[in-house]
C-alpha positions in Angstrom: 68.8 -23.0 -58.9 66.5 -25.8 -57.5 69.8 -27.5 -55.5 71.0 -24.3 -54.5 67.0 -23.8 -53.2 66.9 -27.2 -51.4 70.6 -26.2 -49.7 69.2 -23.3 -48.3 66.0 -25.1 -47.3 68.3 -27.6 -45.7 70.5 -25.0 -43.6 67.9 -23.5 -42.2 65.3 -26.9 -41.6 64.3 -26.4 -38.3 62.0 -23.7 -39.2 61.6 -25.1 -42.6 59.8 -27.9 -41.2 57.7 -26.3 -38.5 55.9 -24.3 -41.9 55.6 -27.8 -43.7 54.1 -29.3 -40.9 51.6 -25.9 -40.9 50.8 -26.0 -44.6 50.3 -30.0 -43.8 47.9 -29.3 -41.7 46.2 -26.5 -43.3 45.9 -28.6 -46.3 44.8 -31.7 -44.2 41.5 -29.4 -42.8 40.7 -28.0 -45.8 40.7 -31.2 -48.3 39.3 -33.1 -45.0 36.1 -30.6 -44.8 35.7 -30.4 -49.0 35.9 -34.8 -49.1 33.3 -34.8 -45.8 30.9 -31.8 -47.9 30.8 -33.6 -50.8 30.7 -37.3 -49.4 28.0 -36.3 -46.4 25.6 -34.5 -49.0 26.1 -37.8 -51.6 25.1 -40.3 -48.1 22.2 -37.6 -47.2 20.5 -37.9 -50.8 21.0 -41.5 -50.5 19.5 -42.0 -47.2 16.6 -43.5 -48.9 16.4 -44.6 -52.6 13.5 -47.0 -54.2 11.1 -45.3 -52.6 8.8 -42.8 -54.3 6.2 -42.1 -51.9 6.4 -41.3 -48.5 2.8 -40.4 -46.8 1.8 -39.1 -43.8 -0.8 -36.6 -41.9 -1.2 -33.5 -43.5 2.3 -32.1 -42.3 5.2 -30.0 -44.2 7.6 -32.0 -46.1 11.1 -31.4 -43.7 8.8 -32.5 -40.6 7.4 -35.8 -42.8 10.9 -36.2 -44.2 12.5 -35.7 -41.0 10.1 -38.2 -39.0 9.9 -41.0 -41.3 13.5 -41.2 -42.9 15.8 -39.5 -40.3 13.8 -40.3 -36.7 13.6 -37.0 -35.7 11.2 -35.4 -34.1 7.5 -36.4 -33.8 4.5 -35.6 -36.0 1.6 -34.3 -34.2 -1.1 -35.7 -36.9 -0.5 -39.3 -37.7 -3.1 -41.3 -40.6 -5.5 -44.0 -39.6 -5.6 -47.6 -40.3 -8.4 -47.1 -43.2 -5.9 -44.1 -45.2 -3.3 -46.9 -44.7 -5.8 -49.8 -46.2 -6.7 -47.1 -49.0 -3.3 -46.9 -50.1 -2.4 -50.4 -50.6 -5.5 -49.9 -52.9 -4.4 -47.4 -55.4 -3.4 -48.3 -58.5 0.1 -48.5 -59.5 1.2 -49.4 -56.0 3.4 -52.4 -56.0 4.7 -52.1 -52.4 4.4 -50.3 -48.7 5.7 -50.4 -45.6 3.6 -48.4 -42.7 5.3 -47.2 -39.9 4.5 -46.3 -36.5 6.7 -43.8 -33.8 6.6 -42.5 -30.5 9.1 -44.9 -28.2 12.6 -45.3 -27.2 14.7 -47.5 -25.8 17.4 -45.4 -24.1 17.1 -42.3 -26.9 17.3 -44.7 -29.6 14.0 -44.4 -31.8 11.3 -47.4 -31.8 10.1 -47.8 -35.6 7.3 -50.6 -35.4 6.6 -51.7 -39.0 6.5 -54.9 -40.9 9.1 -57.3 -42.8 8.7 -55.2 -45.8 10.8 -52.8 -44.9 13.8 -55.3 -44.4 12.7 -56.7 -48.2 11.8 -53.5 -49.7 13.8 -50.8 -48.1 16.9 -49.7 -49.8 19.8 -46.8 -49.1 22.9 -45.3 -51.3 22.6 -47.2 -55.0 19.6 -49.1 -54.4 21.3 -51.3 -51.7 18.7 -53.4 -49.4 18.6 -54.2 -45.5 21.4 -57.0 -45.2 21.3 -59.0 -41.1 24.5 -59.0 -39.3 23.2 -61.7 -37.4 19.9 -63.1 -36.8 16.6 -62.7 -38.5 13.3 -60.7 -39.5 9.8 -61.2 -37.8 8.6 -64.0 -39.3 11.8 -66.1 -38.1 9.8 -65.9 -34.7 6.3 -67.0 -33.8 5.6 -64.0 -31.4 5.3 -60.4 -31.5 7.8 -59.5 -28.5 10.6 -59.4 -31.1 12.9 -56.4 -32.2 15.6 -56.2 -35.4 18.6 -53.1 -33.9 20.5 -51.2 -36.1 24.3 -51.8 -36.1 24.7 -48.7 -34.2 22.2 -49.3 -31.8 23.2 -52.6 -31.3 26.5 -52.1 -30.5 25.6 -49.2 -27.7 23.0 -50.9 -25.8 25.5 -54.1 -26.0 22.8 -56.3 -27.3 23.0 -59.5 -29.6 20.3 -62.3 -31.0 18.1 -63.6 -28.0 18.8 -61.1 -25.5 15.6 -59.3 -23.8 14.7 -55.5 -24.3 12.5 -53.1 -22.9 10.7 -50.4 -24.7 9.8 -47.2 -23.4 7.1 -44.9 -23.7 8.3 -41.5 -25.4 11.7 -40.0 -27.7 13.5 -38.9 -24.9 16.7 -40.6 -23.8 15.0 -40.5 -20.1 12.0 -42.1 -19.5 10.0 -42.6 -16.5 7.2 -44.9 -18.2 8.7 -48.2 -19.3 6.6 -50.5 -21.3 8.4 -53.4 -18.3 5.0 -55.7 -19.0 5.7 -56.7 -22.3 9.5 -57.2 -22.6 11.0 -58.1 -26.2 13.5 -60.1 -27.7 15.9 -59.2 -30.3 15.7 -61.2 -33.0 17.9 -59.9 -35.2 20.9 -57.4 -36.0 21.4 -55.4 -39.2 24.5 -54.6 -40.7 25.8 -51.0 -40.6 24.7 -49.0 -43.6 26.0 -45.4 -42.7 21.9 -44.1 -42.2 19.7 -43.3 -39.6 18.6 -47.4 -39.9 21.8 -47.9 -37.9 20.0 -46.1 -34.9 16.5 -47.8 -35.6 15.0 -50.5 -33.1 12.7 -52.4 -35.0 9.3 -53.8 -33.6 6.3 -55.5 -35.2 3.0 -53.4 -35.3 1.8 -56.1 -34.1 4.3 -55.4 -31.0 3.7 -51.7 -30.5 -0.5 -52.6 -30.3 0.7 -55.1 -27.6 2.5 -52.6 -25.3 -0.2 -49.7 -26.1 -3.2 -51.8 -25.3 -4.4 -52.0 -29.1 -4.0 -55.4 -29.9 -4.4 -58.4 -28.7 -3.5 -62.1 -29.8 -5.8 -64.7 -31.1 -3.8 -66.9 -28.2 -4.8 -64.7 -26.0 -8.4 -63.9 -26.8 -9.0 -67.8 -27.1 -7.5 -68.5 -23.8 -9.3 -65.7 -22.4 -13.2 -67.2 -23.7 -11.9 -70.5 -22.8 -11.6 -69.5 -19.2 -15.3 -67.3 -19.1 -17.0 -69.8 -21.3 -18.7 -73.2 -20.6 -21.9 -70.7 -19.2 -24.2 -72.2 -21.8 -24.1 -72.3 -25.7 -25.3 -69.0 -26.4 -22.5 -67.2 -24.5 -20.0 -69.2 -25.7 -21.1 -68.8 -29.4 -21.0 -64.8 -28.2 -17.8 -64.6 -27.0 -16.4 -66.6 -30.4 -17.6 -63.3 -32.5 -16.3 -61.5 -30.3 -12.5 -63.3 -30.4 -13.2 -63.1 -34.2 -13.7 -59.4 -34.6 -11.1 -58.8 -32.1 -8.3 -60.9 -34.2 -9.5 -59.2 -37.3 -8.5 -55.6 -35.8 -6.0 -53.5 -37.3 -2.6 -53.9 -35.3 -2.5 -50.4 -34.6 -5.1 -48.0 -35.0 -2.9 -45.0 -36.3 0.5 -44.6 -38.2 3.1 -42.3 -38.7 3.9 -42.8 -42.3 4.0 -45.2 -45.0 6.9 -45.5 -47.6 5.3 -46.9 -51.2 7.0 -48.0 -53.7 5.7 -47.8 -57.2 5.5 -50.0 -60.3 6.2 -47.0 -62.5 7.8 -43.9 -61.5 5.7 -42.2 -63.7 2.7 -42.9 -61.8 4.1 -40.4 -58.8 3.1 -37.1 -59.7 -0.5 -38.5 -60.1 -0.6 -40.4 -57.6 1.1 -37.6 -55.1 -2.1 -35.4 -56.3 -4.3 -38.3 -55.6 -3.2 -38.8 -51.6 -3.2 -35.2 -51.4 -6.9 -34.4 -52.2 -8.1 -37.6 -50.1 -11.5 -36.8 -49.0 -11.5 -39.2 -45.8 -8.4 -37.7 -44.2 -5.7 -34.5 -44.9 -2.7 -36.5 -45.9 0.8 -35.3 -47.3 2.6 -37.1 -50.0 6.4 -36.4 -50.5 8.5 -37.3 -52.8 11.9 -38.4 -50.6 14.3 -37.4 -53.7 13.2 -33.7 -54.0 12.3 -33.2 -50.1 15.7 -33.9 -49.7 17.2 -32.3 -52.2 14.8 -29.2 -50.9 16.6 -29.7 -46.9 19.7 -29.3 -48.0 19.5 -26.1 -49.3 18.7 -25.2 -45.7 22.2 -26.6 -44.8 24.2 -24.1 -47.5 25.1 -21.5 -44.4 26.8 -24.4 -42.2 28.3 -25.9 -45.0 29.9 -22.6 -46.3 30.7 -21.5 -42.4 33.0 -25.0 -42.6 34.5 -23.6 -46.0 35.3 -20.7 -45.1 37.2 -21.5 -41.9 39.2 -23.9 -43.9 40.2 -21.8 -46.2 41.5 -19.4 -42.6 43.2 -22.3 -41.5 44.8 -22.3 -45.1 45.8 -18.6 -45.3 46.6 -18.8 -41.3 49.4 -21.5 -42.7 50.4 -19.4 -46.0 51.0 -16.5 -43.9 53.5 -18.3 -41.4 55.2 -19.2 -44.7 56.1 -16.0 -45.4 56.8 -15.0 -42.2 58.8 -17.5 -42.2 60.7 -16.3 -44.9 60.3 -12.6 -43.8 62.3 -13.3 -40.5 64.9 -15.6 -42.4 65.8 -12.7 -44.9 67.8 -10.1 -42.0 70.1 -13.8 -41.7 70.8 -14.3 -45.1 71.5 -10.9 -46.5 75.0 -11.7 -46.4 74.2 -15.0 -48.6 72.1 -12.7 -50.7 75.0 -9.8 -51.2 77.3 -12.7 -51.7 75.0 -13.8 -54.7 74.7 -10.9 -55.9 78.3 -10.0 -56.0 79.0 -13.4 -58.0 76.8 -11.8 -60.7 73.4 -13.2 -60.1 71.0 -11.0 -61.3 67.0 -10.4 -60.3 65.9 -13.1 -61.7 68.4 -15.7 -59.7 67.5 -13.7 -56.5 63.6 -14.1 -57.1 64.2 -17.9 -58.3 66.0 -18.9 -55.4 63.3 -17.7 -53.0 60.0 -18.4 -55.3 61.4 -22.1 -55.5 62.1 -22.2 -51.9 58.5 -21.0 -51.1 57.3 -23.7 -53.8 59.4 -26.9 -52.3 57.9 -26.1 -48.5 54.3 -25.4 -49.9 54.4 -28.6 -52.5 56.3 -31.0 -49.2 53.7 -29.5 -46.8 50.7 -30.4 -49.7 51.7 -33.8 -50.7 52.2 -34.5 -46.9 48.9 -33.0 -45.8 47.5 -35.2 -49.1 49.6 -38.0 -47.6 47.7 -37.7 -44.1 44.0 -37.1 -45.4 44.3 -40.6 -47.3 45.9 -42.2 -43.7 43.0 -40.5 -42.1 40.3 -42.2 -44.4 42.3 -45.6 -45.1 42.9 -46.4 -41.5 40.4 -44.1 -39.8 37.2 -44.2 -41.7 35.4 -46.9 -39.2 36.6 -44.6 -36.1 35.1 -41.9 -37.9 31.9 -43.8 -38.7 31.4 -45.5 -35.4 32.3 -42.3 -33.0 31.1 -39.5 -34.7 28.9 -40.6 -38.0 30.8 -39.6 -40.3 30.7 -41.7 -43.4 33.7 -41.0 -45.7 35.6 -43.2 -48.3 39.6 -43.2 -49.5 38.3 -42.3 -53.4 40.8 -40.3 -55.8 41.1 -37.0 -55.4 38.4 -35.0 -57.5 38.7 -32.1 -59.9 37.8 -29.7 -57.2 40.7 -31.1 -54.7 42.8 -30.6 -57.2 42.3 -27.1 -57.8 42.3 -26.4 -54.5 45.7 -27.9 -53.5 47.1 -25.9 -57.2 45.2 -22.7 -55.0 47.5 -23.5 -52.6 50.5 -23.9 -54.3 50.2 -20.6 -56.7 48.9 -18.7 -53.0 52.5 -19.8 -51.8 54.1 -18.4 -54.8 52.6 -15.3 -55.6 53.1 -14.8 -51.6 56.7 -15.4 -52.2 57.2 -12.7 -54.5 57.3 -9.8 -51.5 60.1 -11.4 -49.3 61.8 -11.9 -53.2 61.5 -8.5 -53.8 62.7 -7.2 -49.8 65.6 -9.4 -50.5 67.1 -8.0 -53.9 66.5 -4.5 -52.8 68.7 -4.9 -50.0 71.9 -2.9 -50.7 74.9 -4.9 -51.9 77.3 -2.7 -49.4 75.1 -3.1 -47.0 75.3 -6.8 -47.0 78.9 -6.6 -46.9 79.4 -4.8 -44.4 80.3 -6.0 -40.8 78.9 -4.1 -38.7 79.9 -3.8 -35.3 
């Protein structure tokens, strides 16, 4: 039955292969969108991992989430330099990295912060900040240094030692560039698959620079140097001055601050703790939860994608067994011949349920086939153009069931050209007709 299938299949191939090469890509889109589901929501939860706290003006959660971890947006509150001082205070805390938004450099977000978040920040299993080339802050001995994200990086076209300007605002246009103060990348990090790879990285001590906040002992020295020599007095004056004025916070207001905890017990206590602050309304998020919370919100987008898979699917079935359909007025000779040999309803059904199953299982594996091409050759095209992180991994339970979906679809959709084919008359496919 099956080599009398695969004859038939072969005799009439042109059209045969038209519907695998449907079904291929039917199955292609469908597996394609289930692998990018799952794999996108597994990259989004591990955005961020190692960090328990993330703190910030009394805000919701998605716009503090959304800020500090993804770079979108801007938070209209931000927490001063004390409520940052107060939580490297609290007990339990054993490390923090403040953060500090509001510039660009061509649409890509400015992130000033400190070398603990290239020692202490960690993505996907607990995986930490590795350079692609260069170094952190300290490796220089000013603050006109920035660290780029792989992605940013490789669109400005900058490398180690070459000069960038910041500018003033989140837009991709800006019309106040901070030209006065230009910096120097000092270092590159390599790709992670997280909004880190669009990050430019300056020191606080950098963003006080360009705002007019801070201002370098160097600087400060020079600058007494050059008004003093008046008399004794005045110079002793200007030396407090140069001291309070170098013990001044780097910036006077942050965006958020990630801490990390000794004991992730200690969150739910300390979240209540930050949250009723007396000094200043402050939000305290747990990253985990706020973004298990955000994607929830996704659900309608990501069953939009489903369900025009599963079209594409039924758009391919359906040519199948039109396929088939439109074959059956050409072979009811074939058919009246097989039936006047003796085969019975069974044979008749057989023939064409097996023929249905060969083109849906060829057109499967081959749409398989292509999805693991796609991912084995593809996955950095997909990554760099369109940031889409995806891995060649077996094929899960649920891919499985859904290529079997396909495959008993194709069968049960057999079953009507099947049945048009053995009620066609045996005299009638006899017959010549002129």
């Amino acid at each position: 039955m099956f080599k009398l299938a695969l004859a038939s299949l072969w005799n009439r191939r042109g059209s045969v292969w038209l519907t695998v090469v449907a079904i291929a890509v039917s199955t292609l889109l469908l597996l394609g969108v289930e692998r990018i589901r799952v794999q996108t929501q597994e990259n989004f939860a591990n955005t961020i991992s190692g960090t328990d706290l993330i703190v910030g003006a009394r805000t919701g959660s998605t716009e503090l989430l959304l800020s500090s971890v993804f770079h979108i947006g801007n938070l209209s509150n931000t927490l001063n330099w004390n409520s940052y001082q107060y939580l490297q205070q609290l007990p339990g805390v054993d490390w923090h990295i403040p953060m500090a938004m509001g510039d660009s450099v061509q649409g890509f977000p400015v992130i000033a912060t400190t070398d603990a978040l290239f020692e202490h920040f960690q993505y996907g299993s607990k995986q930490s900040l590795q350079f692609q080339s260069g170094g952190n802050f300290a490796t220089h001995t000013n603050f006109t240094v920035a660290v780029l994200g792989a992605e940013a990086a490789a669109e400005l076209g900058k490398t180690i030692n070459q000069p960038l300007t910041i500018s003033h605002g989140t837009g991709d246009i800006s019309f106040s560039d901070h030209d006065a103060h230009p910096f120097t990348v000092a270092g590159v990090l390599a790709r992670t698959g997280t909004p880190i790879d669009r990050g430019v990285f300056i020191p606080l001590q950098g963003q006080g620079l360009v705002h007019g906040d801070y201002l370098p002992a160097t600087e400060v020295e020079t600058t007494h140097s050059a008004e003093g020599h008046a008399h004794e007095q005045h110079a002793h004056e200007h030396q407090q001055e140069s001291a309070n004025e170098h013990s001044a916070p780097p910036v006077y207001t942050l965006s958020a601050v990630l801490l990390g905890l000794e004991n992730r017990a200690y969150a739910l206590r300390l979240q209540r703790v930050i949250n009723t602050y007396d000094e200043e309304a402050l939000s305290a998020i747990m990253p985990g939860l706020a973004l298990q919370n955000f994607w929830r919100t996704l659900n309608l987008f990501e069953r939009a994608l489903m369900t025009i898979s599963v079209l594409v699917v039924i758009t391919g079935l359906l040519g199948m067994l039109t396929t088939l359909l439109a074959s059956l007025r050409e072979r009811r000779r074939e058919m009246a011949v097989l039936r006047s040999i003796g085969a019975g309803p069974v044979t008749i059904l057989g023939l064409l349920v097996c023929e249905a199953a060969a083109v849906t299982i060829v057109g499967a594996t081959a749409g398989t086939a292509a999805l693991y091409a796609v991912l084995i050759f593809g996955a950095d095209a997909l990554q760099n153009t369109l940031g889409i992180q995806v891995t060649a991994s077996v094929l899960t339970l649920r891919e499985i069931y859904l290529l079997a979906a396909i495959i008993g679809a194709a069968i049960i959709l057999s079953f009507y050209p099947a049945w048009r084919a053995y009620r066609n008359a045996l005299a009638d496919g006899l017959t010549v007709k002129l």
